[in-house]
N, C-alpha and C positions, 0 to 999 in steps of 0.2 A: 811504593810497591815495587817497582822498577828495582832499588835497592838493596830490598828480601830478595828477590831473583839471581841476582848476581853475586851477593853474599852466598845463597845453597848452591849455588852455579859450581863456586871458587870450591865450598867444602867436598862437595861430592868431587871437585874434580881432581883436589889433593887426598882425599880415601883412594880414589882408582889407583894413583900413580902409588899409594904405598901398599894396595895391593896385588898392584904389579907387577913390581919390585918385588915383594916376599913371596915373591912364585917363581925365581929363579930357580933352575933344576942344577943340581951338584955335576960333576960331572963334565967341565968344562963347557959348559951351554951358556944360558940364561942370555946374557944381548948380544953376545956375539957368533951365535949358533953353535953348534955340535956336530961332529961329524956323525952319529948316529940318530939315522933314521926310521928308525923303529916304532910302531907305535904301541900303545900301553895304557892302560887303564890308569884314571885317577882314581886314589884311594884315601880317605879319612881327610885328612886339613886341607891335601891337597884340593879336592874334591869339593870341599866346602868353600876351598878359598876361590875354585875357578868359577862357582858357581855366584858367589857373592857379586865379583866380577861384572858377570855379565848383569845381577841384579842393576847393580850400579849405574853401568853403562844404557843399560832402558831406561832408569831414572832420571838419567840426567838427559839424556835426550826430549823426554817427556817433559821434564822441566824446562828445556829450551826452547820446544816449542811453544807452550804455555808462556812462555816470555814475551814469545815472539807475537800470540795473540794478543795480551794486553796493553803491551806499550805500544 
């Protein structure tokens, strides 16, 4: 059991990182910041992807702990 955990541990945690990644903003930003700070509404992919995101990121925490119950 122990091994299913950390197997969906590893996928959900390589999903987050390539949806991370494909949220980089054009415009000289994405990991190395921007000189504009402006803020702005997400809109269509954007918006579903930063939404996905954060699905992800609950999931996997939730998974963690549930890890952390059974073993």
């Amino acid at each position: 059991m122990e091994t299913v955990f950390n197997v969906v541990q590893i996928l959900i945690s390589l999903t987050i990182v390539l949806v991370i990644l494909s949220q980089v903003k054009e415009g000289g930003g994405g990991l190395f910041g921007s000189g504009q700070a402006s803020g702005r509404t997400r809109r269509g992919l954007e918006k579903t992807l930063f939404q996905f995101t954060i699905v992800l990121a609950a999931v996997f925490l939730v998974v963690s702990i549930i890890s952390v119950r059974v073993i």
